[in-house]
C-alpha positions as YAML, in Angstrom:
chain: A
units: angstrom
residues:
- id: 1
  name: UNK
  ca: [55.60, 32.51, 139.46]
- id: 2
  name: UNK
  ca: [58.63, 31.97, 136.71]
- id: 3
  name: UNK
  ca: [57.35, 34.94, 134.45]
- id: 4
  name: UNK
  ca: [59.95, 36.31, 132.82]
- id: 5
  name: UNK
  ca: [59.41, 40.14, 132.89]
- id: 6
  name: UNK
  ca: [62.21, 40.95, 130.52]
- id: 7
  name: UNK
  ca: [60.95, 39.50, 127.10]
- id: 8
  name: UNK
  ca: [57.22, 40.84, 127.13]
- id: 9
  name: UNK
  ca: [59.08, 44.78, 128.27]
- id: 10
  name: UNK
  ca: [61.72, 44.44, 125.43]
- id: 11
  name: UNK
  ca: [58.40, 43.15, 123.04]
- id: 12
  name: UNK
  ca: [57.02, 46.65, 124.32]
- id: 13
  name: UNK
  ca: [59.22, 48.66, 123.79]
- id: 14
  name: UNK
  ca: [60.33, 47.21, 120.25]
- id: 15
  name: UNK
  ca: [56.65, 48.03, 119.03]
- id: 16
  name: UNK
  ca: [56.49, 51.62, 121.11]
- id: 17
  name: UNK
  ca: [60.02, 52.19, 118.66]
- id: 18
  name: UNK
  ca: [57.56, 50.71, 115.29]
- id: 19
  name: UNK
  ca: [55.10, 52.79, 116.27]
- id: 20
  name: UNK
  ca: [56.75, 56.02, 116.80]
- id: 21
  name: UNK
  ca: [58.96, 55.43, 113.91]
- id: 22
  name: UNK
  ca: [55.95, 54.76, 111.42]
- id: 23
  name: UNK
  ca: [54.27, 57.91, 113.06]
- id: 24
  name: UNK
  ca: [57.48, 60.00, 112.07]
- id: 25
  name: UNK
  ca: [57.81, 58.72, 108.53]
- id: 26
  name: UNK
  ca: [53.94, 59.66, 108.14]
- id: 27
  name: UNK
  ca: [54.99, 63.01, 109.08]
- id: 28
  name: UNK
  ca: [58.50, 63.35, 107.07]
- id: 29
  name: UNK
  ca: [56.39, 62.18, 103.67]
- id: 30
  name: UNK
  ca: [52.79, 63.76, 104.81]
- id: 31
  name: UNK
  ca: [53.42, 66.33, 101.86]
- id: 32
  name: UNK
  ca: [54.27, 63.47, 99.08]
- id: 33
  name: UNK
  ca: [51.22, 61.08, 100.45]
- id: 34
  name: UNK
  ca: [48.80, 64.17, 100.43]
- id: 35
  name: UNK
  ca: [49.83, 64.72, 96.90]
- id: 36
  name: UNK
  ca: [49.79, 61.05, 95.85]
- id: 37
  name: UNK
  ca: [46.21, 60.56, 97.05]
- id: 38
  name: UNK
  ca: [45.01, 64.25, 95.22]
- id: 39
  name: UNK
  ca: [46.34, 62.71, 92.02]
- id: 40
  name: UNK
  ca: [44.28, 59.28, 92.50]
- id: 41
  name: UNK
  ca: [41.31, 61.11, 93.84]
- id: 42
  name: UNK
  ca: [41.56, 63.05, 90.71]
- id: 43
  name: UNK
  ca: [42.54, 60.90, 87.62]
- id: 44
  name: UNK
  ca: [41.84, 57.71, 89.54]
- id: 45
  name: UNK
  ca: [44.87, 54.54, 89.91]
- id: 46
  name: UNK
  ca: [47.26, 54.28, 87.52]
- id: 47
  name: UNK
  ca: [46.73, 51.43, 85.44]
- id: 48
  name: UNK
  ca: [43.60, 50.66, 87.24]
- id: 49
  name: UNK
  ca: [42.70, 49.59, 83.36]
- id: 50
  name: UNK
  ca: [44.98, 46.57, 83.32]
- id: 51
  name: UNK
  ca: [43.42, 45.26, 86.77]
- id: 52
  name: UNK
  ca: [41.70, 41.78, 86.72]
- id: 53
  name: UNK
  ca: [39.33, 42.55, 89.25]
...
């Protein structure tokens, strides 16, 4: 059939590593994010005064 196997696994596998390596960072900074997002729930964005929109 000519389908070459080896590009479409190493595609795989590339995102699997993206995937798992977002899913750790998440993890590492899950204290700092949790944080972050208690402020802004809180006092609302920073400068959300000087947005156009």
């Amino acid at each position: 059939m000519g389908i070459n196997i080896s590009r479409p696994a190493e595609e795989g596998i590339a995102k699997a590593i993206s995937a798992e390596k977002t899913r750790r960072w998440q993890e590492e900074n899950k204290e700092a994010i949790d944080c972050s997002n208690e402020y802004v729930r809180r006092n609302g964005l920073p400068l959300a005064k000087h947005r156009p929109f």
